[in-house]
N, C-alpha and C positions, 0 to 999 in steps of 0.2 A: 429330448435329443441331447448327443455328448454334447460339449463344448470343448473344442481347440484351444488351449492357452493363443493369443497370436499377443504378439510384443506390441502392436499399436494398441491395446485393451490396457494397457498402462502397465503390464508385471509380465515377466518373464522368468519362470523359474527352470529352464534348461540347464544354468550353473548349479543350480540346488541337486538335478539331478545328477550332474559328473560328480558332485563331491560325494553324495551318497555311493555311488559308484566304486569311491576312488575308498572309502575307508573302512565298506563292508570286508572286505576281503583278511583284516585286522583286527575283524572280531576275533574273538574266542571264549571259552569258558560258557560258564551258561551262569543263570540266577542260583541256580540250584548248587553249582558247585561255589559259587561265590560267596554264599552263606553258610555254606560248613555242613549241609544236610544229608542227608544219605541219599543214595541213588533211588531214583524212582521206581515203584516195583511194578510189572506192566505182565499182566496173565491175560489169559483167552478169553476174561469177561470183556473186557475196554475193546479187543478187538472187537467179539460179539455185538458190544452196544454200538459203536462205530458203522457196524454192516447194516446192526436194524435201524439203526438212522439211515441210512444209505440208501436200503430197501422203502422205509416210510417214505419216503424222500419220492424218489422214482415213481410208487406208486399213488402219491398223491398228483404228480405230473400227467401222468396216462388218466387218472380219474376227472381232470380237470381239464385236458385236451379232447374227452368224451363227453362230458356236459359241454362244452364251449360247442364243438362240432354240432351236437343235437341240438343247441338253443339255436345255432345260423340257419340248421336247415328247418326248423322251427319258424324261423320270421320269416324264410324265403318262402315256406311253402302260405302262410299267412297274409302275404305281399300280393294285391290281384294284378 
């Protein structure tokens, strides 16, 4: 179960969150250019492997949403 920060639990970090808030906006630049590197070179493999993660992904969901359903109606029908 989440857990609610509440301020009587002894810590409150709501301030942590405006400052975060408040300096993001001020970033800039990235690692990449702060070290002097070349630009990063991005072709249709990285998307490709991105998608069949994507795809693995999804279809280990639907695979595991099918066994779960089969194992309940499995103990239900089990259960006298």
């Amino acid at each position: 179960m989440l857990h609610t920060p509440d301020p009587s639990d002894g810590y409150d970090c709501s301030g942590l969150h405006v400052a975060v808030l408040a300096v993001v906006p001020f970033l800039s630049g990235s690692a990449r250019s702060e070290a002097g590197s070349p630009p990063a070179v991005s072709d249709g493999s990285v998307f490709a492997v991105g998608a069949l993660l994507v795809l693995t992904l999804a279809a280990s969901f639907y695979v595991i949403a099918r066994t779960s359903d089969a194992l309940a109606r499995r103990a239900t029908l089990a259960t006298p």
